[in-house]
C-alpha positions as CSV (number, residue, x, y, z in Angstrom):
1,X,0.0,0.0,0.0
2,X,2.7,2.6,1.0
3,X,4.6,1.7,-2.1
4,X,1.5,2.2,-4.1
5,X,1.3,5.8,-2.6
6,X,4.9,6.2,-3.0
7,X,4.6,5.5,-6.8
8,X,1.8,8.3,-7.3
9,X,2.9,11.8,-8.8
10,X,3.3,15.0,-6.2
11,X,0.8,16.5,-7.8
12,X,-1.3,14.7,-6.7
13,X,-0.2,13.7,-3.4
14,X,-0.4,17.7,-3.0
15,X,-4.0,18.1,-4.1
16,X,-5.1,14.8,-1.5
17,X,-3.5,17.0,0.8
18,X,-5.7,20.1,0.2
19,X,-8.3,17.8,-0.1
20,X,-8.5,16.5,2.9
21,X,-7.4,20.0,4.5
22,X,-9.9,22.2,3.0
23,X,-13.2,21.3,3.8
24,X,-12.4,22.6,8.0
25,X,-12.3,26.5,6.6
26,X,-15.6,26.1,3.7
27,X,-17.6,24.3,6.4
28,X,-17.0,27.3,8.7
29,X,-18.1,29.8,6.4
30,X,-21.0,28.0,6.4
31,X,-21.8,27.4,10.2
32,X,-20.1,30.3,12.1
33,X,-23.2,32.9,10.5
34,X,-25.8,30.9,11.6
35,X,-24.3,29.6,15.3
36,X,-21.6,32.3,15.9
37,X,-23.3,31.7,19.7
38,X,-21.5,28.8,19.7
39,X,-17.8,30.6,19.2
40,X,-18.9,32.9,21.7
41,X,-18.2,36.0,18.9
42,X,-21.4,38.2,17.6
43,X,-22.3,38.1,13.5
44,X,-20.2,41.0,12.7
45,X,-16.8,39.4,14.3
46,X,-17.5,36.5,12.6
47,X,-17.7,38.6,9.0
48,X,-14.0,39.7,10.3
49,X,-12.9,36.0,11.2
50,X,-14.3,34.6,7.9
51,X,-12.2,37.1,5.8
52,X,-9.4,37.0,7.8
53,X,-7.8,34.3,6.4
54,X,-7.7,35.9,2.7
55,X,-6.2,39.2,4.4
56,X,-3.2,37.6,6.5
57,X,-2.4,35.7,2.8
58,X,-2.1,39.3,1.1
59,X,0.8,40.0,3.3
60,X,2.2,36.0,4.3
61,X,2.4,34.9,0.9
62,X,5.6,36.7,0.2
63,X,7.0,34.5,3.7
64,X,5.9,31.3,2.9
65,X,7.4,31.5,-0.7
66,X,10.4,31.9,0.9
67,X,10.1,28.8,3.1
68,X,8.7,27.1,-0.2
69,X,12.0,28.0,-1.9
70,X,14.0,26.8,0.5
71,X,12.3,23.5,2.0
72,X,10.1,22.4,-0.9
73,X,7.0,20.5,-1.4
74,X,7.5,17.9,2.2
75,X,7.7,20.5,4.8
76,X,5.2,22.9,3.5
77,X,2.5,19.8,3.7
78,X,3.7,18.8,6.8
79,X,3.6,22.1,8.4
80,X,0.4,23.6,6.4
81,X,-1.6,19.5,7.7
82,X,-0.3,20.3,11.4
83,X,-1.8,24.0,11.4
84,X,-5.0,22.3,9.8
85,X,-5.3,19.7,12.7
86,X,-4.5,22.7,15.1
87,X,-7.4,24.9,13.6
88,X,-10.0,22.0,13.3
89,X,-9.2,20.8,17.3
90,X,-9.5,25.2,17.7
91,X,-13.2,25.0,16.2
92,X,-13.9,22.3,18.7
93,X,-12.1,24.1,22.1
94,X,-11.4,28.0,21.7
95,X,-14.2,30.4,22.1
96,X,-13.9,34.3,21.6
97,X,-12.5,36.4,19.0
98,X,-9.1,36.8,20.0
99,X,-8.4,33.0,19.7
100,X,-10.3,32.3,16.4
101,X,-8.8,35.3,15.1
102,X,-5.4,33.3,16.0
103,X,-6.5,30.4,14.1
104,X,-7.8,31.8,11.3
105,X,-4.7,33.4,10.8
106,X,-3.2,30.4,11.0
107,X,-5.5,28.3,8.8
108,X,-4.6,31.1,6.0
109,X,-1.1,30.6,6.2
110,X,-1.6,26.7,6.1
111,X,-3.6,27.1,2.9
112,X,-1.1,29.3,1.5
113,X,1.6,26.5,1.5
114,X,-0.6,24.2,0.1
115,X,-2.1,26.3,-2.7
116,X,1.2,27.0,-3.6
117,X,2.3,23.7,-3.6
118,X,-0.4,22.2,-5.5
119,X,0.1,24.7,-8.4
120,X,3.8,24.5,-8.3
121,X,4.2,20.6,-8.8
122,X,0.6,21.0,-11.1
123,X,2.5,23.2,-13.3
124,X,6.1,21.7,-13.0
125,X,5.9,19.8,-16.7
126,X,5.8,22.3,-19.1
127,X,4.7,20.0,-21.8
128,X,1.2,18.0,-19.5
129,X,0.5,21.1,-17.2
130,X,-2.9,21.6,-18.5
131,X,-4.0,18.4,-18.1
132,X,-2.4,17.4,-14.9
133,X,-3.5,21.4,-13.2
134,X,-7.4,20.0,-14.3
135,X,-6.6,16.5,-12.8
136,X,-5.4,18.7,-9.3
137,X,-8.2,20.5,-9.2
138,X,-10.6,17.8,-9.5
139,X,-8.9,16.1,-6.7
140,X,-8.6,19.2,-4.4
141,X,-12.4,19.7,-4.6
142,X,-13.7,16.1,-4.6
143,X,-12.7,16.7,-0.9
144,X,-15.2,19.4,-0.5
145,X,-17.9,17.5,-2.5
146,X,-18.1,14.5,-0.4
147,X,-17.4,15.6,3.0
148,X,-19.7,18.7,3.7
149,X,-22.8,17.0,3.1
150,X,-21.4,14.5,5.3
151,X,-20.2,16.8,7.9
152,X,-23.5,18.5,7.4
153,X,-25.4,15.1,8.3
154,X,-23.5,14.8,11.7
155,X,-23.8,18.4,12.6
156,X,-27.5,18.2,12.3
157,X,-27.6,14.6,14.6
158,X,-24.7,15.0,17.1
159,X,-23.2,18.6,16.8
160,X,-20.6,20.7,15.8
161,X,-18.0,19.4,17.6
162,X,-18.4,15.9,16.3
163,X,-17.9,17.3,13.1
164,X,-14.9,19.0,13.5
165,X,-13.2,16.0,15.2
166,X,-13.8,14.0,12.3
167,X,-11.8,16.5,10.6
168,X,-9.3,17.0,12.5
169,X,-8.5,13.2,12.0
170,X,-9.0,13.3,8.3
171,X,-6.0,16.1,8.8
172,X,-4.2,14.2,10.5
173,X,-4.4,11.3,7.9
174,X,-3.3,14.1,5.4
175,X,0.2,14.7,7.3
176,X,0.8,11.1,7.2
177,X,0.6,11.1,3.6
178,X,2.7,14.6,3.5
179,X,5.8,12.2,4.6
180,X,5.2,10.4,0.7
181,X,5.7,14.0,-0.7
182,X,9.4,14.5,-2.3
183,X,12.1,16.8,-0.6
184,X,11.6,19.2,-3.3
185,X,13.7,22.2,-2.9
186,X,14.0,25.6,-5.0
187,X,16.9,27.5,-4.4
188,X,17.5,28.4,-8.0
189,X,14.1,30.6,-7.9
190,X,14.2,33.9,-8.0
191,X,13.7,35.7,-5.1
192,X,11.1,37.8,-4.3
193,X,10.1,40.7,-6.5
194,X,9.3,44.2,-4.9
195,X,5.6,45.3,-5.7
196,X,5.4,46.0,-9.9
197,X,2.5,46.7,-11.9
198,X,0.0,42.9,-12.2
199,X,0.8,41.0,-15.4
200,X,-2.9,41.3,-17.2
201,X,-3.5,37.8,-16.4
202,X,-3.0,39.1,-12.3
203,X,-5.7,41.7,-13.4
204,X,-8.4,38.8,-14.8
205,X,-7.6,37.0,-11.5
206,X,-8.4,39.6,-9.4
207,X,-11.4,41.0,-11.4
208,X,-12.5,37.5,-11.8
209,X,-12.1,37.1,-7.8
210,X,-14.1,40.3,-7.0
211,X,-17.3,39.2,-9.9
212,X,-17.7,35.5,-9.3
213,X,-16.3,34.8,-6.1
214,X,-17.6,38.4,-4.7
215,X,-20.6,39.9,-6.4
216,X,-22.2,36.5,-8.1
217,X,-21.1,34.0,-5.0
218,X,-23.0,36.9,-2.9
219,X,-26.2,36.9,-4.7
220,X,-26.6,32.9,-4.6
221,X,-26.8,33.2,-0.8
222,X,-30.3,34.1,-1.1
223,X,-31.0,30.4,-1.6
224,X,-29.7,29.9,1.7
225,X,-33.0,32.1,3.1
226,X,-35.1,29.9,1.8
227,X,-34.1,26.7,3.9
228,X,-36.1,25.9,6.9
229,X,-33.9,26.4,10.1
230,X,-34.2,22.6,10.7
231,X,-32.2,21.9,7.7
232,X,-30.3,25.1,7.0
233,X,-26.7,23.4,7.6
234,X,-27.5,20.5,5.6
235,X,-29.3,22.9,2.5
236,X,-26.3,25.4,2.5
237,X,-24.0,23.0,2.4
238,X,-25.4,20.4,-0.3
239,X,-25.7,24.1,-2.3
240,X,-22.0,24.5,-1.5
241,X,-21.0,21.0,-2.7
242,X,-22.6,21.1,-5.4
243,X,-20.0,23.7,-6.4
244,X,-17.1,22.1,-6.0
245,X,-18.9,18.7,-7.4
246,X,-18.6,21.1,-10.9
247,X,-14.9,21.1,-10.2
248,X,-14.7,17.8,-9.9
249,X,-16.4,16.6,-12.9
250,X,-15.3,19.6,-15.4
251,X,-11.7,21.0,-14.4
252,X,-10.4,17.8,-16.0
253,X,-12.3,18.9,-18.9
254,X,-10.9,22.6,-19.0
255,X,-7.1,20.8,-18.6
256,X,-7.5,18.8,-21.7
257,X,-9.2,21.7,-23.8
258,X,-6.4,23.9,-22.5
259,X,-3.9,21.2,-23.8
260,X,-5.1,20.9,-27.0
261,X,-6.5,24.9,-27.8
262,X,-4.1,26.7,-25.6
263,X,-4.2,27.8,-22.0
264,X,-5.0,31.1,-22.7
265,X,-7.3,31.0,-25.4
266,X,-9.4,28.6,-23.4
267,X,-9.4,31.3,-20.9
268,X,-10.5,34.5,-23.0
269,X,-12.9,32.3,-24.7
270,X,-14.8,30.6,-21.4
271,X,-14.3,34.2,-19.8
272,X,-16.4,36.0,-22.6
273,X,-19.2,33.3,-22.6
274,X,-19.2,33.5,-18.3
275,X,-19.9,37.3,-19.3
276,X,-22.7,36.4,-21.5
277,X,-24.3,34.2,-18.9
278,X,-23.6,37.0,-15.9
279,X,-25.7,39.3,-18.2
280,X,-28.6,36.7,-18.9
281,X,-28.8,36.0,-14.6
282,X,-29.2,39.6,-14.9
283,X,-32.3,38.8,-17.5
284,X,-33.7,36.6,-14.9
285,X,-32.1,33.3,-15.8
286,X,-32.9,32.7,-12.3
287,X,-32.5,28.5,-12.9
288,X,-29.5,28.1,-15.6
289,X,-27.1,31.2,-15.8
290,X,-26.1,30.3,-12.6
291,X,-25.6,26.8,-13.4
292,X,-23.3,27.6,-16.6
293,X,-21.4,30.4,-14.1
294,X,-20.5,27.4,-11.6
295,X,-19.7,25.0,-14.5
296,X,-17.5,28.1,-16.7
297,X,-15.4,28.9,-13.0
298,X,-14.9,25.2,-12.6
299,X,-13.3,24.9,-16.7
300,X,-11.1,28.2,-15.6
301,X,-10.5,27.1,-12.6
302,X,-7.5,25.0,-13.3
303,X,-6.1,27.2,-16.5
304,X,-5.0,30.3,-14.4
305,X,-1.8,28.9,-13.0
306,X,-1.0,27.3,-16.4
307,X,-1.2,31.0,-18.2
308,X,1.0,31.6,-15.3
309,X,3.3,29.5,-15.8
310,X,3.2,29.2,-19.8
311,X,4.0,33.1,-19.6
312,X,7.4,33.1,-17.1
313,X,10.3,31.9,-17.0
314,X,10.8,28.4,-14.5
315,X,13.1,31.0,-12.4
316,X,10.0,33.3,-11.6
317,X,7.4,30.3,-11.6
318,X,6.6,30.0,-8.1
319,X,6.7,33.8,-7.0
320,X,5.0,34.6,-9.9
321,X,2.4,31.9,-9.0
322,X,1.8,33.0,-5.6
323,X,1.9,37.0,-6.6
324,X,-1.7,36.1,-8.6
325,X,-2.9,34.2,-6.1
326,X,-2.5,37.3,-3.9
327,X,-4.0,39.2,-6.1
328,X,-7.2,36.7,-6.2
329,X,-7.3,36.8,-3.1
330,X,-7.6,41.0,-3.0
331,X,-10.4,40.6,-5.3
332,X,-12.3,37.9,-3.8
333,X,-12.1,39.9,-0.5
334,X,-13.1,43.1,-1.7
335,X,-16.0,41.6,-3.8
336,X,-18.5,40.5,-0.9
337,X,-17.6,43.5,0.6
338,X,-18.8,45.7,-2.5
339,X,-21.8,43.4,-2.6
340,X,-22.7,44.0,0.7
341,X,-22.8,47.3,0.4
342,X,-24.4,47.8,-2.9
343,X,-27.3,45.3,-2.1
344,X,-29.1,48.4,-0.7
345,X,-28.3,50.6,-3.3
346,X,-27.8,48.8,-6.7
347,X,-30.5,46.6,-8.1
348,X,-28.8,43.3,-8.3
349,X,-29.4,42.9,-12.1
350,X,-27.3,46.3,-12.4
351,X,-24.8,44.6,-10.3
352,X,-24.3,41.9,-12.4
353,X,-24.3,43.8,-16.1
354,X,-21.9,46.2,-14.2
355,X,-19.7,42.6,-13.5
356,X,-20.2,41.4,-17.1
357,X,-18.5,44.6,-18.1
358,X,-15.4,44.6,-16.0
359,X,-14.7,41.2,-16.5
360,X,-14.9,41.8,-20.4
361,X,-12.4,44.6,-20.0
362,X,-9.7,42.2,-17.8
363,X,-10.7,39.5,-20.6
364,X,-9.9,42.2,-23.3
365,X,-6.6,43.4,-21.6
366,X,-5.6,39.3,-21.4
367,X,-6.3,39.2,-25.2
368,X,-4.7,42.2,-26.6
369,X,-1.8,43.0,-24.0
370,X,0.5,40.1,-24.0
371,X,3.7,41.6,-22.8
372,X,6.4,39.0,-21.0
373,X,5.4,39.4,-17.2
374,X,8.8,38.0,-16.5
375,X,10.2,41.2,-18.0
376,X,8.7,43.2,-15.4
């Protein structure tokens, strides 16, 4: 058996990894709204404690790159699985917002060395990186898709905190299978790069952060009103599975068109037709617009870090990589928080014609601006 697990690529020993590690933080998003009683922390700290994570990567990312550079691809699972089993037993112990805020600091650090991990060794084969970063994704998010509803199930018969032990063990099978990971290590790579103008593909990722994962992720959670309290957890989070049970099924798909059409082209062309279908919710497409958006992120998902990577030099690969996750992660902060605020303002169908057009402008700047980022 361990030789069998021995013999599998790090990519996808990486992406088991996250797999196993992410479901902790999208299950909390999901339960610490409706019981922040429970945490001992009012709704408004928990807003602050759910986008914590994202803010502490904006400024850690440019740390743990370092450590990446240095140790490689073993320690950062080992030490990203330990702060997961440490955050998941925190769920289960620590009350008030001081602690959480602790772990979810933490927690973003943890998923910082594992996203950057899993795109690194995703993207390491210049010649197979679309196919094998569609083959990661699927894996990292067939984590998500089977165990929320399941966590969902034992939340609603035993409890929270039966929940979160089950996965804190499921971490802690995670670090055991960290140890199969190579010693990987990067000294070679460039250091890191004081703050420069985004490449245009940093630009899509961060427009493309604030629209789907901000304003259009936002104005789904309406269907979460619409559960009875009885089965809120388990609605929400079947909703929420569903999402990543997209990424499962067409992320390989978006690899293998990106392998034989071209990364980027695959891109501008799924980006244009997620505009046409953000315009058409806006129409009151109310039952498939929203379906297509889920199943167009899911095909682009995976074919970000390969325009990455297909557009720098191996030197710059993994700063460059993290320095667009960063800037995802600006985007997919600030987009609830524009949501939020709009809501009482905007009409929501403005909202999303108003996305449609700035994610055709980031889609036309990744089109006609094709400048070396590695130039920069």
């Amino acid at each position: 058996m361990f030789s069998r697990i021995n013999d599998l690529p790090d990519y996808k020993k990486t992406a088991f990894i996250l797999a196993c590690c992410g479901p902790g933080d999208t299950l909390l998003y999901i339960i610490l709204p409706m019981f922040h009683d429970f945490f001992s922390v009012s709704l408004a700290e928990a807003g602050i404690l759910l986008a914590a994570n994202r803010i502490i990567r904006i400024f850690g990312y440019s740390y743990v790159v370092r450590l990446y550079n240095r140790f490689g691809d073993r320690l950062i699972c080992q030490l990203s699985s330990i702060g997961t089993l440490c955050c998941c037993l925190g769920y289960i112990f620590l009350k008030g917002f001081a602690l959480l805020l602790i772990i979810r600091i933490l927690w973003g650090l943890s998923f910082a060395g594992l996203n950057l991990s899993t795109q690194a060794t995703a993207t390491s084969d210049r010649h197979l990186r679309s196919k094998i970063a569609g083959s990661s994704r699927s894996i990292i998010s067939s984590g998500q898709m089977v165990l929320l509803p399941l966590c969902s199930i034992i939340i609603w018969s035993y409890g929270i905190k039966l929940a979160y032990l089950v996965l804190a063990i499921i971490s802690l099978i995670s670090f055991g299978l960290s140890f199969f990971v190579r010693t990987t290590k990067y000294q070679g790579f460039a250091k890191n790069k004081k703050f420069s103008i985004p490449s245009t593909i940093s630009v899509w990722s961060f427009t493309e952060g604030v629209v789907i994962d901000g304003l259009f992720i936002f104005s789904l959670a309406a269907v979460f009103s619409y559960a009875d309290n009885t089965h809120a957890v388990i609605s929400a989070c079947l909703i929420m599975a569903s999402r990543y049970a997209f990424e499962v099924f067409f992320s390989p798909l978006g690899g293998h068109l990106a392998h034989r059409f071209g990364a980027r082209n695959m891109l501008i062309g799924f980006s244009v037709v997620t505009c046409l279908f953000l315009i058409l919710y806006g129409f009151e497409w109310i039952y498939i617009a929203p379906v297509a958006i889920l199943i167009l992120r899911a095909i682009q998902l995976p074919l970000v870090p390969v325009v990455v990577a297909d557009s720098i030099s191996d030197e710059h690969r993994i700063t460059e990589l993290a320095s667009n996750a960063i800037w995802r992660d600006i985007g997919a902060g600030l987009g609830p928080l524009i949501a939020g605020i709009s809501s009482q303002h905007v009409a929501q169908s403005t909202m999303l014609y108003l996305s449609a057009l700035l994610l055709i402008l980031a889609t036309a700047a990744l089109t006609f601006i094709k400048a070396p980022i590695d130039n920069r």
